[in-house]
Steps between C-alpha positions, in 0.01 A plus 500: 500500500344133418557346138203566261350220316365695195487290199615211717309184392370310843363129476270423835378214551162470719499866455078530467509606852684540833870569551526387098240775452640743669860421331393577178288807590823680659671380185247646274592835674822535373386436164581148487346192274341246693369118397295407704497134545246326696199237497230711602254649216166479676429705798481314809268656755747366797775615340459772240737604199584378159770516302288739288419707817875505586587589161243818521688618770803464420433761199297715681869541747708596157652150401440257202290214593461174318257219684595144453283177630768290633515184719873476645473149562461413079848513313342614211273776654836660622695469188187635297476821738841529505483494140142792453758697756786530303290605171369779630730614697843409331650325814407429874762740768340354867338188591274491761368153625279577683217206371377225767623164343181304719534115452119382558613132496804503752594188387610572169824672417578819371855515466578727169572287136860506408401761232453782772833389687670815315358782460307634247672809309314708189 
């Protein structure tokens, strides 16, 4: 017998698709909330799914689903979903970082601020 994760409140990054996608719709099966926490709000023909999209099914599977525009790579945009997530939830239970952190310029450093050196509790 495998652990439920009814009422459970997931976080996914990059979950508008793919593996994150598919994450959250298992979740969502169980009865679980799920923030969705990605970049993409316009459809991409190559690519297909929003976080709007993802967030459709994720309710249509039986779980909670709450859509956030995110970047990963801007401090703020994390703390801010972070932030919308624990609102309407009341907490965050699983993290799943799943988001591509793509550096177009590979010259310029992305090492984390000393802000995000510990982690972030709510």
């Amino acid at each position: 017998m495998s652990a439920s994760l009814k009422g459970k409140v997931l976080f996914i990054t990059g979950g508008s698709r793919g593996i994150g996608k598919a994450i959250a719709i298992r979740a969502a099966r169980d009865g679980a909330k799920v923030a969705i926490a990605a970049k993409t709000v316009e459809p991409n023909p190559k690519l297909g799914g929003t976080i709007f999209t993802a967030a459709e099914e994720i309710e249509k599977a039986g779980g909670e689903a709450l859509p956030i525009q995110m970047d990963i790579r801007d401090e703020n945009n994390v703390k801010s979903a972070i932030e919308k997530t624990a609102e309407k939830f009341g907490g965050i239970d699983i993290l799943v970082n799943n988001g591509k952190n793509s550096n177009p310029n590979p010259n310029t450093s992305t090492s984390p601020s000393s802000s995000l050196s510990s982690p972030l509790i709510y």
